[in-house]
Each structure stands twice: as C-alpha cells, then as structure tokens.
N, C-alpha and C positions, 0 to 999 in steps of 0.2 A: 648464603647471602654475604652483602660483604657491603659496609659503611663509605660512600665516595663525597666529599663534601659535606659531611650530613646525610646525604639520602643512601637508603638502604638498595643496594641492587641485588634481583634476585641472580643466580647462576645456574647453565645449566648443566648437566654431569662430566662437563671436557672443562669446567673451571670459569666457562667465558659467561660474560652478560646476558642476558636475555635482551633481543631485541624488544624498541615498543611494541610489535605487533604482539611478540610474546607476550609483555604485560598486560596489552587489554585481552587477550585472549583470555588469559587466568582469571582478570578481574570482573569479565565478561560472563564466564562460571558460575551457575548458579549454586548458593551458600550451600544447601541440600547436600553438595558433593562430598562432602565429608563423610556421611553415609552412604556413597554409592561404591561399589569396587571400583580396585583401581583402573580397571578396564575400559570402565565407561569414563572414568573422568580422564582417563588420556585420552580417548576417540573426544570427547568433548573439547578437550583445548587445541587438538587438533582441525576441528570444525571450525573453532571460531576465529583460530587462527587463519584457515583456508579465507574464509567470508571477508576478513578484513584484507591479505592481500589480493583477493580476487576485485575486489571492490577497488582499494589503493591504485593495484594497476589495470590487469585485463585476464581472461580466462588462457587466452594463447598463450601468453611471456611468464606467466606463474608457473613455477615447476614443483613436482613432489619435492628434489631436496630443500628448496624456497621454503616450503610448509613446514619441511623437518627443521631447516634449520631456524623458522620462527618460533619453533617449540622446545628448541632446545633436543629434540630425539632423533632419530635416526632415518631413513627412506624403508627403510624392511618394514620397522613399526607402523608406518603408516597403508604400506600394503598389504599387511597381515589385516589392521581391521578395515580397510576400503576394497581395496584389490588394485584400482585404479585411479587415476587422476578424476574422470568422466565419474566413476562412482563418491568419489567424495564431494565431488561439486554436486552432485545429484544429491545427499544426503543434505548438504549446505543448503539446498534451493529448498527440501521439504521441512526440513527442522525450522528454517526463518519461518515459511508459509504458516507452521502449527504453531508456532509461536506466537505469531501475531494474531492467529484465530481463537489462539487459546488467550489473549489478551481481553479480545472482542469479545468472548463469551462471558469472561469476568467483570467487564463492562454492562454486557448487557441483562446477565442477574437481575439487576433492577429496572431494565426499564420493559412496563407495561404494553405504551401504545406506537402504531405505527413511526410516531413522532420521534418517539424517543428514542425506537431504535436507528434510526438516522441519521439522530445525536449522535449516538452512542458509536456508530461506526465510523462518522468523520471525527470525531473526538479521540478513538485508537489510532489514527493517524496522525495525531498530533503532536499525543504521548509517544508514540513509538517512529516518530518519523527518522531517525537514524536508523535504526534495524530498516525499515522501509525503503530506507532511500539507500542502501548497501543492495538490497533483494534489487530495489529497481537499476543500478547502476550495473551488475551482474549480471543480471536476463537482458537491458539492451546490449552488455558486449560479447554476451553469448549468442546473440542471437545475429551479429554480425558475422559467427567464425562461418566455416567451411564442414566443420565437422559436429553439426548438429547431433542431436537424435533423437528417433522420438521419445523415450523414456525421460530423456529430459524437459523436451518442449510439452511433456504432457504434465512434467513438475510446476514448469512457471504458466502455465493455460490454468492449473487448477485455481492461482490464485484468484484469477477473474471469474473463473467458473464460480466460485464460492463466492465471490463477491458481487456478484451477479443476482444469486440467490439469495444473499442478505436482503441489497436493497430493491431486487422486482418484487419478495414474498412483501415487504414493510408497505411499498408504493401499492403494491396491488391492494392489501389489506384496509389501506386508509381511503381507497378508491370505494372500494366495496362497502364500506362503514360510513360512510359519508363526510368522513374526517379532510378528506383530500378531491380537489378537482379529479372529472376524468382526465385521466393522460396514458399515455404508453408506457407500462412501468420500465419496459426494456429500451426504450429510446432516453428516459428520465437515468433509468441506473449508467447509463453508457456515459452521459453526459455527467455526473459525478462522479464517476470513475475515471475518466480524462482528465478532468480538473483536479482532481486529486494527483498523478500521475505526472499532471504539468508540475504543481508545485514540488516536487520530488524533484525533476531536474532543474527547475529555472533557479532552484537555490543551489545547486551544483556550478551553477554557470554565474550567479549573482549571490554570494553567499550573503552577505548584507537584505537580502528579499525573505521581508518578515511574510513565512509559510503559516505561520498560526494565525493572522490576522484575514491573511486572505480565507484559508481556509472556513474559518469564522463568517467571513463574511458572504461565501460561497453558501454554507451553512443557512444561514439567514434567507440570503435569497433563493435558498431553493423550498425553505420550510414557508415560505411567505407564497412565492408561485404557485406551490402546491394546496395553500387555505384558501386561497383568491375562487370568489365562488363566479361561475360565466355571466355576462352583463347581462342585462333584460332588454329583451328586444327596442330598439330605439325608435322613436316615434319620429310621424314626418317634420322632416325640416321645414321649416317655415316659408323659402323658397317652392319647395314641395307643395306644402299647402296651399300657396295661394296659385298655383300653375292650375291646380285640382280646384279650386272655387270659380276659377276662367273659364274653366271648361264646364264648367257648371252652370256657370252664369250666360256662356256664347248660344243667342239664340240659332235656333235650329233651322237649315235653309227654307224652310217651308213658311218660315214669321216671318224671311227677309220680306 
C-alpha cells in the first residue's frame, strides 16, 4: 500500500495500483475470507473481478489478461482455477444466481404466508439490485455473442426456472387457501418477472429512474389484483328491464 493524497492505494505484486475494478472486487469479498485458504479467496476476487468487467463492458472484448490484470495476478493463475474464459463466466453467472437465492431465502425465514412471500422476493430485488442488474446486463450480452453454450444458457435459464417456482408455489398456494383470486400462477409469475427485469434495464438506460418506487408500486398492485375477490353477477339494467316489462305488458295477437 502506498499513501497518494491522503488515500491509501492498494498495489499489486509488480509495485503498480490496483485498478477500481480491483478495488471493488476486494471490497466486494465476503469479510469470512479471512478464514478461507488462500485459494478460494484468489478464485474469489477473481470472480468478482470478472462480473464487474463483464458487466462494465461485454463478454466478447473482456479477456483473461483484462481479469488478471484487474487483480493485480497473472493469466496462468487464472486458468489453473477456471481453465477457461467460458468456465469463469459460467462460474460468475452461478455464484451471483446463489447468491441472490441465498439472499431470498434469508428473506424469506420469516415470512409465513403466500403474501409475504411475494414480499419477500420482490423486496431481494430491491436490496440486491446491483448484483441483479450486473447478472442481467451479462446474460443479455451473452446472450447476443455467437458462441453460446448450453452449460451456460442452462446457468442463466436456471435463474427464471427458480424463480418461477418461487412465485407459481406462493400464487398457487394463496389460490388454493383462499387468500388470492383464481389466476394462472404461471401467466401471473411471468408478468412479475418481466417487470422486475424491465426495471433492471430501464435504470441502465435512465439511471435517475427510481427502481425501488416502481418496484414498490408494482408490488402493491399485484398484491391488491390478487385479494380483489370476482364481482357478483350484475343485475338487469334498467334499460333491460323495462324492454322485459313491454314484452310483458304487449297483448297477445289473439286480444288484438
């Protein structure tokens, strides 16, 4: 380390700075690490290093020495614990995935009923929508390249697949209980899962677009759709009725 103005910069073993990406990668680190070998906590800052240039730029133009050199280590180190570029982004796309799952599940600890888990998951989107919107910005520009695969496409599918299951088990449950309108829990989970997913980019594109308000308000409106019990059959219109008292009242051609 070494004091530049006042701020302390970290360096990496050739004497030089660590890039910002280095820094949040480190700081990124969960505290834990201290007690991990060293093995895992270099594949780690290696990861989180990968996710934020992957994110920054795109999955094509990033290169392994890109990675190394935002870690301050070497290209060998990094394909001793990946092998490959393709295996390290594969590792990036499932570590965010469990990440945020492992969020949602410490979220959802407490919550009881269908409701709450609904809360609960558009709420881990709220708290965690950086890490979120890195996963979402990474699977739509991988999902542009040429050199797909499936191991991978089956990395960032799992996210919807699980999330999928979150909110059809919650919607179907509150269906069944009588907590919630009948609906199609899989035509209902698709549509908070898109609005969720829109918010992700529209603040990529409008950074100023408050995502937690909307979300919030998405939130509301789907917990409120979902309590609204079906109207009771409507009675005739007035109109109606008196067309029905005419035909009631028209003598029959036989009194003409």
């Amino acid at each position: 380390m070494r004091k530049t103005d006042g701020a302390i910069l970290e360096m990496n073993p050739q004497g030089q700075p660590l890039s910002d990406v280095a820094q949040a990668a480190r700081e990124d680190a969960p505290k834990r690490r201290k007690t991990q070998p060293r093995s895992i906590e270099v594949a780690e800052a290696m990861r989180n290093a990968a996710l934020e240039l992957f994110s920054q730029q795109n999955y094509s133009t990033v290169t392994i020495k890109d990675i190394a050199a935002a870690t301050g280590s070497n290209s060998a180190l990094i394909y001793y614990h990946f092998g490959s570029k393709e295996e390290l982004f594969l590792k990036v796309v499932t570590t965010t995935v469990d990440e945020a799952f492992q969020k949602f599940e410490d979220v959802r600890a407490n919550a009881q009923s269908p409701e709450e888990i609904l809360y609960a998951w558009i709420e881990v989107h709220i708290m965690q929508f950086v890490l979120l919107q890195k996963l979402a910005k990474v699977s739509l520009d991988y999902a542009s390249t040429r050199s797909r695969t499936p191991s991978v496409d089956r990395a960032i599918r799992s996210f919807y697949d699980k999330e999928y299951v979150v909110l059809g088990e919650a919607i179907r449950a509150g269906v069944e209980q009588g907590i919630f309108r009948p609906v199609d829990p899989r035509r209902m989970a698709t549509f908070i899962s898109t609005f969720l997913d829109g918010c992700l980019f529209r603040n990529v594109m409008f950074p100023r677009f408050s995502y937690r308000r909307a979300m919030q308000d998405m939130r509301d409106f789907v917990l409120e759709h979902l309590r609204a019990r079906a109207a009771p059959p409507q009675s005739a219109t007035p109109s109606t009725a008196r067309k029905t008292v005419r035909r009631k009242a028209a003598p029959a051609a036989s009194d003409r």
